[in-house]
C-alpha positions, 0 to 999 in steps of 0.5 A: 783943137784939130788934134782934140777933134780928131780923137773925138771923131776916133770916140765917135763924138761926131757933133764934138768932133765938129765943133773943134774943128771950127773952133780950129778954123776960127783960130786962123782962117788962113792957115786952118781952113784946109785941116778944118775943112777936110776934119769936117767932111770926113765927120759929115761923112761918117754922119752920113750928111752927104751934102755938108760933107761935100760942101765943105771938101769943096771948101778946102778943094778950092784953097788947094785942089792938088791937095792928095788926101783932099782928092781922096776924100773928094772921091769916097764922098763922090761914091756915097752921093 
């Protein structure tokens, strides 16, 4: 599903997009959240809704906050707030 989903942010399919990566979430919360989350950002991003891709980085910061593609992501959102 995360796979899935990042073609489908690659097709532009944003609102497919994020329905795929919660449905990766919900397969196994444990160990998806980090990918889903940072999947959903970066589509709240590119769908220019600054607030729920913050949100949702922040999510994923708090289960790993030395997480190196998380703290780039962090960043450009920081620049678009």
């Amino acid at each position: 599903m995360f796979n899935k989903g990042n073609a489908l942010f690659n097709m532009k399919k944003y609102n497919e997009a994020l329905d795929q990566y919660q449905k990766y979430i919900d397969e196994d919360p444990e160990s998806h959240s980090i990918n889903g989350l940072y999947g959903k950002a970066k589509t709240y991003l590119a769908l220019d809704s600054k607030d729920d891709a913050e949100n949702n980085i922040q999510k994923a910061l708090e289960l790993m906050p030395d997480h190196p593609d998380l703290i780039r992501l962090k960043k450009e959102i920081d620049k678009h707030i």
